[in-house]
C-alpha positions as CSV (number, residue, x, y, z in Angstrom):
1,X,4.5,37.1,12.2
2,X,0.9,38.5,12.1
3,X,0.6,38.2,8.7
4,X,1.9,34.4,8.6
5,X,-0.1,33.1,11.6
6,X,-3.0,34.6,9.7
7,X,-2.0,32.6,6.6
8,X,-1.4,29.3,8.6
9,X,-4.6,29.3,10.5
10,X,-6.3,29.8,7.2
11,X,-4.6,26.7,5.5
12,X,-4.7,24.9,8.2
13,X,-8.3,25.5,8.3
14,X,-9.0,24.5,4.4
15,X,-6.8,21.8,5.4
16,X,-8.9,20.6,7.8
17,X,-6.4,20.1,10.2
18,X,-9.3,21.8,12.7
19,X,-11.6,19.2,12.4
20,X,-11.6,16.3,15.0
21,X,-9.2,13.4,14.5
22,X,-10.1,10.1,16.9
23,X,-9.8,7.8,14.3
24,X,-6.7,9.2,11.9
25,X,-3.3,8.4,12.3
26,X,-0.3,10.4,13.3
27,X,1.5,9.8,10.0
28,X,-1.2,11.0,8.4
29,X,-2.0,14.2,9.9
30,X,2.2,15.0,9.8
31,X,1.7,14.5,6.1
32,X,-1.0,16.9,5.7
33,X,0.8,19.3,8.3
34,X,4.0,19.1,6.0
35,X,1.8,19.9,2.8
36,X,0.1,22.8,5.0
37,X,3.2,24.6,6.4
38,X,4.6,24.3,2.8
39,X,1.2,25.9,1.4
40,X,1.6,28.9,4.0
41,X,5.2,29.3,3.8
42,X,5.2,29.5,-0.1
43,X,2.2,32.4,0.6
44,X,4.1,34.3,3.4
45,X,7.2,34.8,0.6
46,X,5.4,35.7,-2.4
47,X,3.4,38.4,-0.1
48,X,6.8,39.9,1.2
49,X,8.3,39.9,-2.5
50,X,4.8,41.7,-3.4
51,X,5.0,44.1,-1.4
52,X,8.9,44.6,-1.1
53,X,8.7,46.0,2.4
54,X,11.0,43.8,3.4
55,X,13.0,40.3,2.7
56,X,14.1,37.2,4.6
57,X,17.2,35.3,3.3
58,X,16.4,32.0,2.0
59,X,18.3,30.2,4.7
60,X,15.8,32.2,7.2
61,X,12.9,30.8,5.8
62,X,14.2,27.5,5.3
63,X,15.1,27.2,9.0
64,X,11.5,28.8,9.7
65,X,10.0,25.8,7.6
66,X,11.9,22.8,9.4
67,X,11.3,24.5,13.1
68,X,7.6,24.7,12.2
69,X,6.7,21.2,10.6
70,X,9.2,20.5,13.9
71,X,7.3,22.0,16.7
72,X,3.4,21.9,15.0
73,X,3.8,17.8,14.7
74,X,5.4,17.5,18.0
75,X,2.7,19.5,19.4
76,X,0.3,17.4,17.4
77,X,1.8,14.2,19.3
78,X,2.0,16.0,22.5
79,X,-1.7,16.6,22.5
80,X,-3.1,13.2,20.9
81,X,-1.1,11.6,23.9
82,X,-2.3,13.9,26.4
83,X,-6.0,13.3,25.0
84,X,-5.3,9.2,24.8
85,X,-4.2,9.1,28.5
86,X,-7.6,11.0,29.5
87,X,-9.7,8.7,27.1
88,X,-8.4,5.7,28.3
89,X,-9.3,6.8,31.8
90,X,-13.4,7.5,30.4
91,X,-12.8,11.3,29.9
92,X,-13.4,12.7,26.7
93,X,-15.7,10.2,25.8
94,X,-17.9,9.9,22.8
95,X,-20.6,7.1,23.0
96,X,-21.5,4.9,19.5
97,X,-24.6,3.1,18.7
98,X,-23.9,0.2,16.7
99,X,-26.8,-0.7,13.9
100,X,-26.0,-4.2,12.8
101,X,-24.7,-6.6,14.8
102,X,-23.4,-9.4,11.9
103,X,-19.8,-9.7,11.5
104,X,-19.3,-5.7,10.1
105,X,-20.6,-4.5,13.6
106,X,-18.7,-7.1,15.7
107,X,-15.5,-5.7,14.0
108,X,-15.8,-2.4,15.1
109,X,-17.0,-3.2,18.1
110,X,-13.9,-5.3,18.6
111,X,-11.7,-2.2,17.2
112,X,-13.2,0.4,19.6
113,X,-12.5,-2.7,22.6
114,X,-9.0,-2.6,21.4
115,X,-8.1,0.7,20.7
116,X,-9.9,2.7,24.4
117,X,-7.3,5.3,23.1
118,X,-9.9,6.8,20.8
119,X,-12.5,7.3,23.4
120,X,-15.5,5.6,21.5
121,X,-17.3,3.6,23.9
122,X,-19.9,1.4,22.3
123,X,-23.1,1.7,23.9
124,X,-24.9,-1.4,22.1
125,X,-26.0,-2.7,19.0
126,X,-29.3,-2.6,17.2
127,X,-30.8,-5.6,15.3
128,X,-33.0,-6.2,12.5
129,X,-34.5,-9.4,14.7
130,X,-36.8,-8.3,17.6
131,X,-36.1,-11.8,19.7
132,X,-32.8,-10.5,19.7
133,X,-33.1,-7.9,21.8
134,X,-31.4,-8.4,25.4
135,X,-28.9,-11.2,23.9
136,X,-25.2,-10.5,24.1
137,X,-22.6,-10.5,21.0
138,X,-19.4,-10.8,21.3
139,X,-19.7,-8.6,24.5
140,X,-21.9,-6.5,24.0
141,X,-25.6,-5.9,24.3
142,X,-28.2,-6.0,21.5
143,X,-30.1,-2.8,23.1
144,X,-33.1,-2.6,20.3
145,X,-34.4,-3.0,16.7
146,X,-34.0,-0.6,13.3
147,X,-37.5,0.2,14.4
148,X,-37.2,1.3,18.0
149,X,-33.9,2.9,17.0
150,X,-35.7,6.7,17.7
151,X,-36.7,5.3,21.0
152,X,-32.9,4.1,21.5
153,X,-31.9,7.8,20.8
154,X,-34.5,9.4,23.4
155,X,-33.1,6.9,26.2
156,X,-29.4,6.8,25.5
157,X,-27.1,8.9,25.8
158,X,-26.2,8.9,21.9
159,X,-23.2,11.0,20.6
160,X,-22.2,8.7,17.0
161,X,-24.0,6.5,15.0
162,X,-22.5,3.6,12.7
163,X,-24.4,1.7,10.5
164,X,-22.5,-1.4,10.2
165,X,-24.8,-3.4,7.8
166,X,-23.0,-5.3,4.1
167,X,-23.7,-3.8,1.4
168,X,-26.3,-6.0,0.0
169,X,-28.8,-4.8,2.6
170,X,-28.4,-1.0,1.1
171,X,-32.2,-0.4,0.8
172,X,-32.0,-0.9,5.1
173,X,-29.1,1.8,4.8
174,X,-31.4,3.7,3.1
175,X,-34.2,3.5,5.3
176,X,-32.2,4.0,8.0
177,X,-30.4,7.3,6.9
178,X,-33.3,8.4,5.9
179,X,-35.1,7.9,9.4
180,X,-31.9,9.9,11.1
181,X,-32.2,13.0,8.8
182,X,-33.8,14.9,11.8
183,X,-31.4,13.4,14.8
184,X,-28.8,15.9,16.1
185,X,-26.2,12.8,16.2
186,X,-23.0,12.5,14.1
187,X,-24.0,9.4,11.5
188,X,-21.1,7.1,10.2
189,X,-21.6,3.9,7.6
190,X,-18.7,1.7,7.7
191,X,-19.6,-0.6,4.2
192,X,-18.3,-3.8,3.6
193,X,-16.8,-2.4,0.3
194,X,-13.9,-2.0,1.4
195,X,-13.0,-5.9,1.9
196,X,-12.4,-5.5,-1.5
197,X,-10.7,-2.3,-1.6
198,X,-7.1,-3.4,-3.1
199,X,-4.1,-1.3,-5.2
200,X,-4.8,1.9,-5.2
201,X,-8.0,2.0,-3.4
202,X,-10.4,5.0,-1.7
203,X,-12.3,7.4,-2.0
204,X,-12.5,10.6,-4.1
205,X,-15.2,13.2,-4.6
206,X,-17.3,14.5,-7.5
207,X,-19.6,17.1,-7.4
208,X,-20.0,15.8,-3.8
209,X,-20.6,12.3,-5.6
210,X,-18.4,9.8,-3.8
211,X,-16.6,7.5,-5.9
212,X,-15.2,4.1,-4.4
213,X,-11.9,3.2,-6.3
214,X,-12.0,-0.7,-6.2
215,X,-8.6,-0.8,-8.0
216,X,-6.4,1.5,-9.1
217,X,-2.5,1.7,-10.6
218,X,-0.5,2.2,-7.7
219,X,2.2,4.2,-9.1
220,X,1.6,7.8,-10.9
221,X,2.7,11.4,-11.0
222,X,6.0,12.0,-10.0
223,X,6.4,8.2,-8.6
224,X,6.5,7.2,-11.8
225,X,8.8,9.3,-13.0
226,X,11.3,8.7,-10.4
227,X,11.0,5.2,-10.6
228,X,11.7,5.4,-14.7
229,X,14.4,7.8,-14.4
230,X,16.2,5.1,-11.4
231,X,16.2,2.7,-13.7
232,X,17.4,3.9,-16.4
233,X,20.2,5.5,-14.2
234,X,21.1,2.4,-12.6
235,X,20.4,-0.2,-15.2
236,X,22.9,1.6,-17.4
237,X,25.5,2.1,-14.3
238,X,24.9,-1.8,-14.1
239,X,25.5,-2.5,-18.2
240,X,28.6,0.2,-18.0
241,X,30.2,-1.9,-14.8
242,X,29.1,-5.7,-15.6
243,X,30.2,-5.9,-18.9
244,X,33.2,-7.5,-18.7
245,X,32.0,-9.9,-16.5
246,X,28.5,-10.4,-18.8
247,X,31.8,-11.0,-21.7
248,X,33.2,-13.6,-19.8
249,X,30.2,-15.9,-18.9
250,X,29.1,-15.7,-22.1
251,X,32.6,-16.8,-23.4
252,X,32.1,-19.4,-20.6
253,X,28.7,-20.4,-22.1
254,X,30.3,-21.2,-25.5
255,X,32.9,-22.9,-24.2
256,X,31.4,-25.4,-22.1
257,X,27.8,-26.4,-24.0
258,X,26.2,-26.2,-27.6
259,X,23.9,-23.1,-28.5
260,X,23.2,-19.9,-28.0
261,X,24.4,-17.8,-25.2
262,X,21.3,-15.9,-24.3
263,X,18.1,-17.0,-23.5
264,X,14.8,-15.3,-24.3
265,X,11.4,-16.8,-22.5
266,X,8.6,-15.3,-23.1
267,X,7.0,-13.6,-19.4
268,X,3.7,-11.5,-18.5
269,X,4.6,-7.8,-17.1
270,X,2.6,-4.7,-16.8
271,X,-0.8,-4.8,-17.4
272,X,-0.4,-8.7,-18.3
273,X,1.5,-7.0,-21.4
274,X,4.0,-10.3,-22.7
275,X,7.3,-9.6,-23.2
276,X,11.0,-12.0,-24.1
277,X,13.1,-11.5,-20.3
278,X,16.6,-11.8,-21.3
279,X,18.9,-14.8,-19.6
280,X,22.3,-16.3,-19.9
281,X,21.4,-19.7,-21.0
282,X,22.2,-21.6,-18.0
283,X,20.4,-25.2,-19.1
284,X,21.1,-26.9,-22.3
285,X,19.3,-26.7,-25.8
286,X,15.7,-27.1,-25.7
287,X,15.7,-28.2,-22.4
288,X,12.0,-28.0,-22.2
289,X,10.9,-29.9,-25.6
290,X,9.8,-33.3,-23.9
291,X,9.1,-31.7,-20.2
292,X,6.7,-28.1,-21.2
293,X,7.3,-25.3,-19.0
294,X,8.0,-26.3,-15.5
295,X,10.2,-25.0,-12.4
296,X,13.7,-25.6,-12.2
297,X,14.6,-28.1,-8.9
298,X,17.6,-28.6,-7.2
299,X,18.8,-31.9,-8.6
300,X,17.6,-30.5,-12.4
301,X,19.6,-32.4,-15.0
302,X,19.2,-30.0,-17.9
303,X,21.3,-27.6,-16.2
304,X,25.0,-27.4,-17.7
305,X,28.2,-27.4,-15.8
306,X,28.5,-23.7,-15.5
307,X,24.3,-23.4,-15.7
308,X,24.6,-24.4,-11.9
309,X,26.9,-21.4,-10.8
310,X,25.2,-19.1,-12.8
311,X,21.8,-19.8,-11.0
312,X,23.2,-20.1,-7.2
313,X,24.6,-16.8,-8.1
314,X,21.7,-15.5,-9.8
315,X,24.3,-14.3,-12.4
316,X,22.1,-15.6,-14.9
317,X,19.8,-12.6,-14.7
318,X,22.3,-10.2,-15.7
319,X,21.0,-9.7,-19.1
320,X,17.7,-8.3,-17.7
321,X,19.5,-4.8,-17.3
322,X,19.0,-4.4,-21.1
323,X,15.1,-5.4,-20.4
324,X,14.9,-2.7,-17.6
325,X,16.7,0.2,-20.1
326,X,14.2,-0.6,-22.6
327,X,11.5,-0.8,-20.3
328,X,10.0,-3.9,-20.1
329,X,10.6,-4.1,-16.6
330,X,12.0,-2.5,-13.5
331,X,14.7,-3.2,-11.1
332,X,12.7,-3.6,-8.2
333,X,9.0,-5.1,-8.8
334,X,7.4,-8.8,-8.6
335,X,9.4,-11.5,-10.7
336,X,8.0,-12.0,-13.9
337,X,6.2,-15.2,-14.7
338,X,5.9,-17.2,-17.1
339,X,2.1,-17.0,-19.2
340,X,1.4,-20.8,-18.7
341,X,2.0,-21.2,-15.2
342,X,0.1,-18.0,-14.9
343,X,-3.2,-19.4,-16.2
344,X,-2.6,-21.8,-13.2
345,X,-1.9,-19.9,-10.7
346,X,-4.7,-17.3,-11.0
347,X,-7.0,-19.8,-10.5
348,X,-5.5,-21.1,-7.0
349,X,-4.2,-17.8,-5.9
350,X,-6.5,-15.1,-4.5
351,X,-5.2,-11.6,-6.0
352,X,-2.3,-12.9,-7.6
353,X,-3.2,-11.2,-11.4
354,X,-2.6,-7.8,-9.1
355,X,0.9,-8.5,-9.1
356,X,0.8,-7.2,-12.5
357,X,-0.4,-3.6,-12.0
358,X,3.2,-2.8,-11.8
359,X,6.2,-3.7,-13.7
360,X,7.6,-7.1,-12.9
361,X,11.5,-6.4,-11.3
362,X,15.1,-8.0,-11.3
363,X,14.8,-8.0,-7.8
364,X,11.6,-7.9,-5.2
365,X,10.5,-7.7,-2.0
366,X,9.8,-11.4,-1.8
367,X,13.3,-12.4,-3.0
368,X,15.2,-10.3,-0.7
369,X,12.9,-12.4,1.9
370,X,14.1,-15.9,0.4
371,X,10.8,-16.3,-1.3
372,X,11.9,-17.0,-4.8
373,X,12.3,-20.3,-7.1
374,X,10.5,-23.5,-5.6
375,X,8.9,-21.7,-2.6
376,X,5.1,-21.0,-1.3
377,X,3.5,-19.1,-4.5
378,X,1.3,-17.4,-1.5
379,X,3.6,-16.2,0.8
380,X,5.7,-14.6,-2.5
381,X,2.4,-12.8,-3.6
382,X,1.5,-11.6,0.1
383,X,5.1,-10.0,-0.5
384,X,4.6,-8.6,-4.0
385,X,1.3,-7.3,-2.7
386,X,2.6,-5.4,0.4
387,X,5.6,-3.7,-1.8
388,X,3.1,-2.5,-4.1
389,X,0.6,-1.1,-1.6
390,X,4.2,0.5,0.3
391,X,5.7,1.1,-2.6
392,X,8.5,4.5,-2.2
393,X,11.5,5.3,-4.2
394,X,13.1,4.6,-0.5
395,X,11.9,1.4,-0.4
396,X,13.1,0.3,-3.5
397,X,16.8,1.5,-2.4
398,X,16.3,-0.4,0.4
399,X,15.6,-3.9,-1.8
400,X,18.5,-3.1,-4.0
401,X,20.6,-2.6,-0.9
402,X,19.4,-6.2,0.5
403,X,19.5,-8.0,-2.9
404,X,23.4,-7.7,-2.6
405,X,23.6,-9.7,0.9
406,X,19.9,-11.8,0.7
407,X,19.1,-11.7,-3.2
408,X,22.2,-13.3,-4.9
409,X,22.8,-16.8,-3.4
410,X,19.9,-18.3,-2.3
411,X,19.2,-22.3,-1.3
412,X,16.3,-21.9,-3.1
413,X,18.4,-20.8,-6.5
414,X,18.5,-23.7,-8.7
């Protein structure tokens, strides 16, 4: 037990699970406890193999693991509560001098306000106008200038400073950093970079460098994998069990209307990569040769008599199994579109191209939430967007799982 306290303080410690944590959340510091314990765990049984003195049984250690990521993260919760409930009544306080007060500053300000739990307790802000001084923003005093902001440290009682300025005033940053490399105060810069921080985004490290990732591919590693090997599991489960129906409606498609039974239309997936998304041909022959490409509606004549049940049902996107095996796409990811309604909506969507930094899906996030066919193109890319940035092999159960109850019939299928 010596030996493995020893080994977790020490990870813990490279860890940084030591270090002070006002500001980082309790989902993050249970992930990095999990990875810790793991770390130490791993260590404690190669040194008892090593030295052969003596061995636990597997189960042993992996009831020691559970207990521990257990009791260290309730701990963890006990204590951030019990320090929350002492900040909020002005214990434990750490007090923030604000440099900048344009719209950066008054949003931390605000987020301090709001969150007391953290016990940062803004003292003032400092502005680069001296008739500014005494004038309240947004609640709170403007207490001096970048200039006098010494004289602001010798009267104040100054624990943290944040230099809240946009990031086209850097040669202010500068200065200012340069004029605080002899203050004993912690120094922060919250930039206003990260507005446009999207996929991927953060910050990693290089030779103590730090590098800002703008955008990034949101899946990678072992996500990727997992996601590839699901669907080619379960798209070929899906071939496998649908056939004879896929037999039948394409029977039914002969039948009832002239031409082929499949449809191919040309659609923009991964990395704006163009690719032929399989369809039962649910309208009739060159439904589009005096109209161009344009949505579907609910009163659409070109549809054919068994066209209609095959879109309420969405049974016309059966085919795209073959386009997930092959992998084109996935079965859980942003609806393809089509190239020439993409060139229009780029331009009147913010973000939308980003929807393509991951394979477009059968099914999505948006069309388990009724946003699909002639709906707003916003709120369906606010949806693509958030199950990108959340994306989890979990979460993409969970979509399959509603796409049997909300994805299939829709009023909006037409």
């Amino acid at each position: 037990m010596v030996i493995l306290l020893l080994v977790c303080s020490g990870v813990f410690h490279l860890a940084g699970l030591y270090r002070p944590r006002r500001i980082s959340t309790i989902p993050k510091e249970f992930s990095e406890i999990i990875k810790a314990l793991t770390i130490s765990i791993l260590i404690f049984v190669f040194l008892t193999y090593f030295f052969k003195e003596y061995r636990y049984s597997r189960l042993t250690i992996l009831y020691f693991w559970i207990l521990s990521i257990f009791w260290v993260g309730l701990s963890r919760v006990f204590s951030r509560n019990l320090l929350k409930a002492l900040r909020r009544r002005e214990y434990n306080l750490r007090y923030v001098l604000i440099i900048g007060e344009g719209e950066l500053g008054q949003r931390l300000f605000d987020s301090f306000d709001t969150h007391a739990e953290l016990g940062l307790k803004a003292v003032g802000f400092l502005s680069d106008a001296e008739e500014r001084v005494g004038q309240v923003t947004n609640g709170l005093r403007v207490i001096g200038t970048f200039e006098g902001l010494h004289e602001v440290l010798r009267q104040q009682k100054i624990d943290q400073v944040y230099i809240a300025l946009p990031f086209h005033q850097h040669e202010k940053i500068r200065h200012i950093l340069s004029s605080l490399k002899n203050e004993l105060v912690d120094i922060k810069v919250v930039s206003d970079l990260y507005d446009f921080i999207r996929l991927g985004g953060g910050v990693d490290d290089l030779d103590g460098l730090p590098i800002i990732n703008i955008q990034d591919t949101p899946l990678h590693g072992w996500g990727k994998i997992a996601k590839k090997v699901l669907d080619i599991v379960l798209a070929s489960a899906g071939i496998l069990v649908f056939s004879p129906l896929m037999f039948l409606i394409g029977a039914g498609i002969k039948m009832t209307s002239h031409g082929p039974v499949f449809y191919k239309q040309k659609r923009m997936g991964l990395d704006g990569e163009i690719f032929e998304m399989l369809k039962f041909r649910s309208m009739v022959a060159d439904a589009e040769k005096e109209t161009g490409p344009v949505w579907a509606r609910s009163d659409d004549p070109r549809r054919t008599s068994i066209g209609k049940i095959l879109r309420k049902t969405s049974l016309d996107e059966l085919p795209q199994l073959f386009n997930v095996l092959i992998g084109e796409m996935s079965l859980v990811g942003p609806r393809a579109e089509r190239p020439e309604l993409i060139d229009q909506f780029k331009h009147m969507i913010p973000k939308y191209m980003l929807r393509h930094k991951i394979k477009t899906g059968l099914t999505g996030w948006a069309q388990v939430n009724g946003w699909r066919g002639n709906t707003s193109l916003e709120k369906r890319i606010e949806h693509d967007l958030y199950y990108i940035e959340n994306w989890s092999i979990s979460f993409d159960l969970r979509i399959l799982f509603l796409t049997v109850f909300r994805g299939l019939v829709n009023r909006h299928a037409y």
